[in-house]
C-alpha positions as CSV (number, residue, x, y, z in Angstrom):
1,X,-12.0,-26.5,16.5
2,X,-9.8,-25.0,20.1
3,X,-12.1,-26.6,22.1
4,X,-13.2,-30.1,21.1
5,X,-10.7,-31.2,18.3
6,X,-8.1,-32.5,19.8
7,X,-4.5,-32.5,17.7
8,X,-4.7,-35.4,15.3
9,X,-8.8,-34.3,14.8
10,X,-7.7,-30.7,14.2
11,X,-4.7,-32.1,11.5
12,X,-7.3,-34.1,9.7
13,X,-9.6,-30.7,9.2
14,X,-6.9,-28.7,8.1
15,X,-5.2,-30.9,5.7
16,X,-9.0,-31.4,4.6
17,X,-10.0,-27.5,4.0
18,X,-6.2,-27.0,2.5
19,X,-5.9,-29.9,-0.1
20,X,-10.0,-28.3,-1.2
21,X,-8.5,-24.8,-2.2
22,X,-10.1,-22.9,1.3
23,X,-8.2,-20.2,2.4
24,X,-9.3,-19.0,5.5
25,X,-10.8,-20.9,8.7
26,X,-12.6,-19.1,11.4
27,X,-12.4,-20.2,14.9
28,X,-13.3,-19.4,18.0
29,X,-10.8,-18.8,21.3
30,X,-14.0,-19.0,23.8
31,X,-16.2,-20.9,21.9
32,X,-19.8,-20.8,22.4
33,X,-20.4,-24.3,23.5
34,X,-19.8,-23.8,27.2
35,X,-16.3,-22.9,26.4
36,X,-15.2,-21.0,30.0
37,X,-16.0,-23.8,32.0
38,X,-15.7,-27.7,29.6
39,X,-12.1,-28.3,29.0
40,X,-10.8,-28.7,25.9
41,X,-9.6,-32.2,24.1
42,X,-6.8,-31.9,26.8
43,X,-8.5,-30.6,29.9
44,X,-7.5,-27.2,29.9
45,X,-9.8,-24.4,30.1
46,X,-9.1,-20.7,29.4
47,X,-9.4,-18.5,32.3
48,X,-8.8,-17.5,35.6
49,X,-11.8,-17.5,37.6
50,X,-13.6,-16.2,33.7
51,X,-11.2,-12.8,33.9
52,X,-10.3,-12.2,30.3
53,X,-7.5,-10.2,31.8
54,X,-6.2,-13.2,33.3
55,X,-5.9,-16.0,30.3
56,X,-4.6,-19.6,32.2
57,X,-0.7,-19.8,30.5
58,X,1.3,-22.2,32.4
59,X,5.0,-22.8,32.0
60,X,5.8,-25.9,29.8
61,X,5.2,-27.0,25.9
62,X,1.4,-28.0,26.0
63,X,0.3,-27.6,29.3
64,X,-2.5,-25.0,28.9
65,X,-5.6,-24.3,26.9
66,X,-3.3,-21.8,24.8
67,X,-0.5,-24.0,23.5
68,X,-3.6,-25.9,22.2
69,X,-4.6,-22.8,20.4
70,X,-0.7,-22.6,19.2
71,X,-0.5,-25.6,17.9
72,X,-3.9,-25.5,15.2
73,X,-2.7,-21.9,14.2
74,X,1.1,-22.9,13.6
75,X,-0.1,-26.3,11.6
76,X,-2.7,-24.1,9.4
77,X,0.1,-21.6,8.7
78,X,2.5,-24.6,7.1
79,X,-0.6,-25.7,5.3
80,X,-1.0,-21.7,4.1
81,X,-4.0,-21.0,5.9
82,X,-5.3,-18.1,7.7
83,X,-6.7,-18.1,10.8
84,X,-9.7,-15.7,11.1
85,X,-10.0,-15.9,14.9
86,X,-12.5,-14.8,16.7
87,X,-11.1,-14.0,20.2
88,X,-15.3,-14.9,21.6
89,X,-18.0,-15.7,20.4
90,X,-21.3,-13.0,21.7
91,X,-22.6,-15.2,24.4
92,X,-19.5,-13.3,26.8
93,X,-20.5,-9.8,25.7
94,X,-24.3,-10.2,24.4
95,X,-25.9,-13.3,26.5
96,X,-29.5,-13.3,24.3
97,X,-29.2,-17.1,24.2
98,X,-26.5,-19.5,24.6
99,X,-24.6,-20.4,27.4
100,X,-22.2,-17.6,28.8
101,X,-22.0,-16.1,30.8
102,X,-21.6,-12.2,30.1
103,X,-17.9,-11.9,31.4
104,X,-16.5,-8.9,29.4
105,X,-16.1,-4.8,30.0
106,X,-14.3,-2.6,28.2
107,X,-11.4,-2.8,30.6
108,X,-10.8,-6.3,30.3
109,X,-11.7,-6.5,26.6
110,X,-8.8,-4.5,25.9
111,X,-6.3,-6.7,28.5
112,X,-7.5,-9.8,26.7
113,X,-7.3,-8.6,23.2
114,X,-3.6,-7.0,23.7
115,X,-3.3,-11.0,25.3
116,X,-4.1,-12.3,21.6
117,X,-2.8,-9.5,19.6
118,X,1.0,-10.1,21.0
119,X,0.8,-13.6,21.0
120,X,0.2,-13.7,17.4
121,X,0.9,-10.8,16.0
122,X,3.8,-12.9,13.9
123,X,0.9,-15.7,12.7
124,X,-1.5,-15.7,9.5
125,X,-4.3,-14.2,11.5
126,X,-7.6,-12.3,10.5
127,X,-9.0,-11.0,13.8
128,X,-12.7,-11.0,13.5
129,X,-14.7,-9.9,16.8
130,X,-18.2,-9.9,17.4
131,X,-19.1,-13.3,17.6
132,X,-22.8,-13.7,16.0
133,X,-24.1,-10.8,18.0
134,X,-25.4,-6.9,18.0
135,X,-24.5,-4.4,20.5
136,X,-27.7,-3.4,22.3
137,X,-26.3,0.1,23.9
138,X,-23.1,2.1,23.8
139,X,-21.0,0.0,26.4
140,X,-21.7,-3.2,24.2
141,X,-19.7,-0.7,21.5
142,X,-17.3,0.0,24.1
143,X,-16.4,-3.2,24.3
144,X,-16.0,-3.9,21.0
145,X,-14.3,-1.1,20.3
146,X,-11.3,-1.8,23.4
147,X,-11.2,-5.2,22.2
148,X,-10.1,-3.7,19.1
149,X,-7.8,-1.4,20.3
150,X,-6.1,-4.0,22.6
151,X,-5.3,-6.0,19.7
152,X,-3.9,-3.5,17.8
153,X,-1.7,-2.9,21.1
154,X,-0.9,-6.4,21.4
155,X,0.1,-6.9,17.1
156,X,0.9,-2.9,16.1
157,X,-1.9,-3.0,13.9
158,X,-0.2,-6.1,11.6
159,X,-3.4,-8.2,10.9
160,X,-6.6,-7.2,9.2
161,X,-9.9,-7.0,11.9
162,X,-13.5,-7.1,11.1
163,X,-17.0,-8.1,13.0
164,X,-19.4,-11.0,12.6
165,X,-22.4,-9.8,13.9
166,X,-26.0,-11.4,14.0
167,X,-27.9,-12.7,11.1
168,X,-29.5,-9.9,9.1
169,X,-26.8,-7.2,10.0
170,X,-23.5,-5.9,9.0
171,X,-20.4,-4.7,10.5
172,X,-21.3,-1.3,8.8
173,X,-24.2,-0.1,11.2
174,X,-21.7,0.4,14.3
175,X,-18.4,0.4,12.7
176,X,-17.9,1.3,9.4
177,X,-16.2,4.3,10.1
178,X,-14.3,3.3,13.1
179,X,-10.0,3.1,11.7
180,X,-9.6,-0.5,12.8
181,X,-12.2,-2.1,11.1
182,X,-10.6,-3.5,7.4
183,X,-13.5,-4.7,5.9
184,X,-17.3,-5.1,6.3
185,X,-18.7,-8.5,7.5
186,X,-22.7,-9.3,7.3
187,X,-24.2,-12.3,8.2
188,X,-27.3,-13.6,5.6
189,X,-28.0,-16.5,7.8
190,X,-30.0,-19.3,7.7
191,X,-33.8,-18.1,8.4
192,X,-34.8,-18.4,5.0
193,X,-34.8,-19.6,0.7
194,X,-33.5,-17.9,-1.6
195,X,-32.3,-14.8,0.7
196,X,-30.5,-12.1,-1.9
197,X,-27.4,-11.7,-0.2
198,X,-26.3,-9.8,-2.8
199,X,-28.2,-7.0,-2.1
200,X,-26.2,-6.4,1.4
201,X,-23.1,-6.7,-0.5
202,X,-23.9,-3.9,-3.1
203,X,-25.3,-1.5,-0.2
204,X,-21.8,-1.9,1.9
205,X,-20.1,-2.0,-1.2
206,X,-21.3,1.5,-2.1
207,X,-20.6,3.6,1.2
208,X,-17.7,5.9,2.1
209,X,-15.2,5.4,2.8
210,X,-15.0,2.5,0.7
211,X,-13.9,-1.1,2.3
212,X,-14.2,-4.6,1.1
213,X,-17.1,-6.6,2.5
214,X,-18.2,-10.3,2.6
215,X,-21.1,-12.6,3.7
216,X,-19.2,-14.2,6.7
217,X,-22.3,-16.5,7.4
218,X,-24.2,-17.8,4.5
219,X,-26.9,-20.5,4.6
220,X,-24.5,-23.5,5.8
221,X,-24.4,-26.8,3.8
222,X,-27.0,-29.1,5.6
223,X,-28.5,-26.7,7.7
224,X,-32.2,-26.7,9.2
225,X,-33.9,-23.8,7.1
226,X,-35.2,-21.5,9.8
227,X,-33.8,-23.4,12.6
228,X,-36.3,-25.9,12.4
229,X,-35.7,-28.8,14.5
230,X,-38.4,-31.3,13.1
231,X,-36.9,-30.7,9.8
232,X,-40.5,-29.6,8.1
233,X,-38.7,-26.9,6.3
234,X,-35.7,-29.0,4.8
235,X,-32.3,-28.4,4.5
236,X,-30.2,-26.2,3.0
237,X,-27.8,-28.2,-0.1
238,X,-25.1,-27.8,-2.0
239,X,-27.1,-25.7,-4.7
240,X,-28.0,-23.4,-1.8
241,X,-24.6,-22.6,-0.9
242,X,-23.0,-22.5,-4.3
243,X,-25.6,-19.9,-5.0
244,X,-25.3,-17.5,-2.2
245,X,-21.8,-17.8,-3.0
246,X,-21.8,-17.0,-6.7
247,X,-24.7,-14.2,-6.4
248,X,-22.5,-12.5,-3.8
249,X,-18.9,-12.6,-5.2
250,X,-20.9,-11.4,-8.1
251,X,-21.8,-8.2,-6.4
252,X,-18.8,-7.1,-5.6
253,X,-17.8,-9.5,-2.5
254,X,-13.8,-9.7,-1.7
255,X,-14.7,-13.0,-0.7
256,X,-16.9,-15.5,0.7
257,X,-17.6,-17.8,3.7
258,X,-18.5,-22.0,3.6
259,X,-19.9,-23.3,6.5
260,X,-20.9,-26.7,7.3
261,X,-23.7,-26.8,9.9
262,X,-22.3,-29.9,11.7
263,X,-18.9,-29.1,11.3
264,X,-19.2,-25.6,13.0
265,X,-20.1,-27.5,16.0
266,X,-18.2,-30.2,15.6
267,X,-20.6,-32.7,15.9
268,X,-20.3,-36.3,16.9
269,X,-22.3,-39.1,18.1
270,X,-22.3,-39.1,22.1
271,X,-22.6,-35.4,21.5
272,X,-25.8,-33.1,22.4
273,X,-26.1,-31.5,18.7
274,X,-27.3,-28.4,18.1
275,X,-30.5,-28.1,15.6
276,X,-30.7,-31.6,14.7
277,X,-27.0,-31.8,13.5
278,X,-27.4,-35.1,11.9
279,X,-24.2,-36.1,10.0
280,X,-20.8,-36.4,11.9
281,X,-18.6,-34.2,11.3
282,X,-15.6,-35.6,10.0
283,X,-17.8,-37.1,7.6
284,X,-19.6,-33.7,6.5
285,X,-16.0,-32.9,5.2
286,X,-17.1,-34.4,2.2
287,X,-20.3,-33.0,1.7
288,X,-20.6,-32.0,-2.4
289,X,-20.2,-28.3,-1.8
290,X,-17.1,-28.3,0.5
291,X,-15.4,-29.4,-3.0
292,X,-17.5,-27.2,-4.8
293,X,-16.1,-24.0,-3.1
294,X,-12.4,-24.9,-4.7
295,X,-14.0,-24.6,-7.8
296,X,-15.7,-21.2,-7.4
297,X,-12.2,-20.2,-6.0
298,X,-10.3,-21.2,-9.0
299,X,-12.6,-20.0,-11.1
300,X,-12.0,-16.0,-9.5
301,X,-8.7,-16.6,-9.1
302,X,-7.2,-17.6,-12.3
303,X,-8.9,-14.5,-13.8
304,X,-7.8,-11.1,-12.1
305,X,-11.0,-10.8,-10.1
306,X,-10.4,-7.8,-8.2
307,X,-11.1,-6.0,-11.9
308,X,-14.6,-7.5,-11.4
309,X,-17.3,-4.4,-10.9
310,X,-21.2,-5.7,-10.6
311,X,-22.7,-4.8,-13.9
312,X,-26.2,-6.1,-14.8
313,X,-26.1,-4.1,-17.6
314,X,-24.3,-6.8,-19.2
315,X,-27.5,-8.9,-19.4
316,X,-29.2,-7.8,-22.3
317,X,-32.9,-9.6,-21.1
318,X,-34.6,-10.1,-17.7
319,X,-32.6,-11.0,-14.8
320,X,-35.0,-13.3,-13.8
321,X,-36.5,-13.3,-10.2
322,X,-36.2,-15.7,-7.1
323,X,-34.1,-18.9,-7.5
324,X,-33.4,-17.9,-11.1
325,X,-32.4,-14.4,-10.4
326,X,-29.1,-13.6,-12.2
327,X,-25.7,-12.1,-11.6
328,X,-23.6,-10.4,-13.6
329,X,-19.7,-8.7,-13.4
330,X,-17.4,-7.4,-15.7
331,X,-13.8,-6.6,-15.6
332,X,-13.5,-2.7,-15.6
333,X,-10.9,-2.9,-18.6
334,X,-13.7,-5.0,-20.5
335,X,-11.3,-7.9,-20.6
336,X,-13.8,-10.5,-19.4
337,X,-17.0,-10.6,-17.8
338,X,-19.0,-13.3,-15.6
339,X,-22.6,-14.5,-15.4
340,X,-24.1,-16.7,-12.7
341,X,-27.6,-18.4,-13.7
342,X,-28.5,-20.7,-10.7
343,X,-31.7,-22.6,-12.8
344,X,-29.4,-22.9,-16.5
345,X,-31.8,-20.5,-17.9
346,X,-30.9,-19.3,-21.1
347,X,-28.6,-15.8,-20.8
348,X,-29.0,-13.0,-23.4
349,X,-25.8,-10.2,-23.4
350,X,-24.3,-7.4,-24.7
351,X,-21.0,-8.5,-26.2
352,X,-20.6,-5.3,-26.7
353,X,-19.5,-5.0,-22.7
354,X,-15.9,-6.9,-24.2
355,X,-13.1,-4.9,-25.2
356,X,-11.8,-5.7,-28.4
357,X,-13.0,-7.4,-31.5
358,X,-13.7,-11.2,-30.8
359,X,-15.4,-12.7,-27.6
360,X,-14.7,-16.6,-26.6
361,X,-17.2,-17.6,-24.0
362,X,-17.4,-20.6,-22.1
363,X,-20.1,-22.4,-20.0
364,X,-18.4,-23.1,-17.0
365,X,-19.8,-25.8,-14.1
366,X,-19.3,-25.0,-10.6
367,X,-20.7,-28.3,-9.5
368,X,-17.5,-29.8,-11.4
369,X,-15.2,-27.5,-11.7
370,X,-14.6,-27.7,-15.7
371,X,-16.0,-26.2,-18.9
372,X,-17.4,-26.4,-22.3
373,X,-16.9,-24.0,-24.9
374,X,-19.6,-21.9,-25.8
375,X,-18.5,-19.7,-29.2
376,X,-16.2,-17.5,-30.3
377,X,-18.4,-14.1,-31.3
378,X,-17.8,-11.0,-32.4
379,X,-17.8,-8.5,-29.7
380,X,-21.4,-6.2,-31.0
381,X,-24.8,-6.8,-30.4
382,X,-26.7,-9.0,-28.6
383,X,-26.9,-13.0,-28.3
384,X,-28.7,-15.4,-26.2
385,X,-26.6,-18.2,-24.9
386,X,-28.6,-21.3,-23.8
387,X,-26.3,-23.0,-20.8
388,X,-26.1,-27.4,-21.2
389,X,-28.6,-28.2,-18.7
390,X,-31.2,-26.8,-16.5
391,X,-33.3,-26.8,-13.3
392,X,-32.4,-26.7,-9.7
393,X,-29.1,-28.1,-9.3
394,X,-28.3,-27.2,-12.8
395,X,-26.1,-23.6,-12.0
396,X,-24.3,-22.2,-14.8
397,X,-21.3,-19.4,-15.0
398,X,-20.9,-17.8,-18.4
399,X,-17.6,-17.1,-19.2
400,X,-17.2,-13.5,-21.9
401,X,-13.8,-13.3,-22.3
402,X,-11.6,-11.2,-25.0
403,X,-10.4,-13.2,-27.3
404,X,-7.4,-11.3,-27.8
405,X,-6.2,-11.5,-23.9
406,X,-4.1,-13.7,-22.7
407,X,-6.3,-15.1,-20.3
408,X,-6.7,-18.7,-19.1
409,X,-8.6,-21.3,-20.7
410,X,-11.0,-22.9,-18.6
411,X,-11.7,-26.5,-20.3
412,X,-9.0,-27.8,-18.2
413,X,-9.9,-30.8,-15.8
414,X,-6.3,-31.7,-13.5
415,X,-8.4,-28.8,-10.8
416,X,-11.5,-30.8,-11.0
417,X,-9.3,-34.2,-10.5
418,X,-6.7,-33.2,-8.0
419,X,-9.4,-32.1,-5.1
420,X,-11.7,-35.2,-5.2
């Protein structure tokens, strides 16, 4: 988005990701796409001779690379967005592939990040460093680590920091212990179906000290699965990223990442793309599950979610396995509970897991955002609920919720109306 939107481009995004429900957008400040030495939408590139310690600011409104930057982060904060900006991606610190090249050390990580740190340490901003890589020996930790500590410098410590790293790995196995680190950040990726994401959210979820974690890269909406470029394996849909997102939030998860495989990229015709990027992006806005993910956030949202604790015991029969593999979370008061099954099989529970005497459940449709009632019960025993519809594509939420609470009813359809 800093490097090849320009402003009316980078408008149309925002205004897009706001008006769906998003919250946070990740960018990158050196992108990966050649970023040190193509100029942006406006001709500027972002260094001196590739010194981090030297970022190119000229005098005047818009005259560099940085008031570029200014701009897209002062237009998502009137739209109430956050910025989760990632000050590189790994191709500066970690070449392994890409384009580079390697230009950091832990002298002038910590000059550029106290750069970024003051200059928007007033601004919505979630730093996130890393970039989609791995240290591979203690200076690459270094690195990361004066990186950190320059920000912190530069923004006295104002805005939450995590790390992206590669797919398959967490922020945990370097940094879990280190004080600047907020929250955990794995990456599930895109090499495979049906990958249980969940399982990386329970295992962060569980060390000490405790911090919140999320999947910051999920399989993206109309990705090659595994990469491939002659599209034998397929591509990964809305039902794929709906159900990493559900199955993970489920766990535990403070949150959750969307990504759009053409729009990370931001591909266009006339562009080189990047694993058979096929749609362009400004269309891809669209694409079903983008609207989806206002659903799923209005759905956690307009319950107190951060009561939610993973409990399969609230699934009195088999979880299932593979694509129909359940999830489950209750509220830790017993006020409400939440079941995702991705295939619409039918759900047996313990309504016993609800406080109080009566339970009104609902079968809620994250593919539409609205609801149907599914009973009012009382709150013993077992029952087996048997969701509308089924099949791939056919996700269900169950909805457990005390009757006796004042919590919202979910049959309602303006949410479902007003993000279309």
């Amino acid at each position: 988005m800093f490097h090849r939107l320009d402003r009316k481009e980078a408008d149309l995004y925002l205004s897009n990701r706001a008006r769906k429900g998003f919250t946070v957008i990740q960018a990158v400040a050196l992108a990966e796409l050649d970023a040190l030495h193509t100029p942006n939408a406006y001709g500027h590139v972002t260094l001196v001779y590739d010194d981090p310690s030297k970022p190119l600011v000229r005098e005047g409104p818009a005259n560099d690379y940085w008031d570029h930057v200014d701009y897209i982060v002062n237009r998502a904060e009137r739209l109430g967005l956050v910025i989760g900006m990632l000050p590189t991606w790994g191709d500066k610190w970690v070449l392994r592939w890409g384009v580079g090249p390697e230009i950091f050390t832990p002298e002038n990580a910590g000059a550029y990040g106290e750069f970024l740190g003051r200059r928007y340490r007033n601004k919505p901003i979630i730093w996130i460093l890393g970039g989609d890589r791995i240290p591979d020996h203690d200076g690459h930790v270094e690195i990361t680590r004066a990186m950190a500590r320059g920000i912190e410098r530069g923004d006295g410590g104002a805005n939450l920091m995590t790390f992206h790293p590669q797919g398959g790995n967490s922020s945990s196995k370097w940094f879990h212990n280190d004080d600047w680190l907020d929250f955990n950040m794995f990456q599930s990726g895109h090499g495979r179906i049906l990958n249980p994401n969940h399982e990386v959210t329970l295992r962060d979820r569980a060390l000490s000290p405790p911090k919140p974690v999320l999947d910051g890269e999920p399989c993206y909406e109309d990705h090659p699965i595994n990469w491939r470029r002659d599209g034998s394996t397929g591509w990964f849909d809305e039902w794929d990223a709906r159900r990493a997102a559900y199955s993970s939030m489920l766990a535990g998860a403070a949150g959750h990442t969307y990504g759009d495989h053409n729009i990370w990229q931001m591909w266009q015709p006339g562009r080189e793309p990047i694993s058979v990027a096929r749609t362009p992006w400004y269309r891809a806005l669209d694409h079903p599950a983008s609207h989806q993910m206002g659903h799923f956030r209005r759905l956690f949202t307009d319950r107190p979610f951060e009561k939610l604790v993973p409990d399969q015991d609230v699934l009195a029969g088999a979880a299932g396995e593979g694509a129909d593999h359940m999830r489950a979370a209750r509220a830790a008061d017993g006020s409400f509970a939440l079941v995702y099954a991705p295939t619409g099989k039918a759900v047996t529970v313990r309504l016993s897991k609800i406080s109080g005497g009566r339970v009104r459940a609902w079968w809620f449709n994250p593919r539409q955002g609205i609801a149907e009632p599914a009973g009012e019960y009382q709150a013993a025993g077992e029952r087996t609920l048997t969701p509308p519809y089924s099949g791939r594509n056919n996700d269900w939420v169950l909805i457990l919720d005390d009757a006796a609470q004042d919590l919202p009813r979910v049959e309602r359809r303006e949410w479902a109306e007003s993000i279309r």
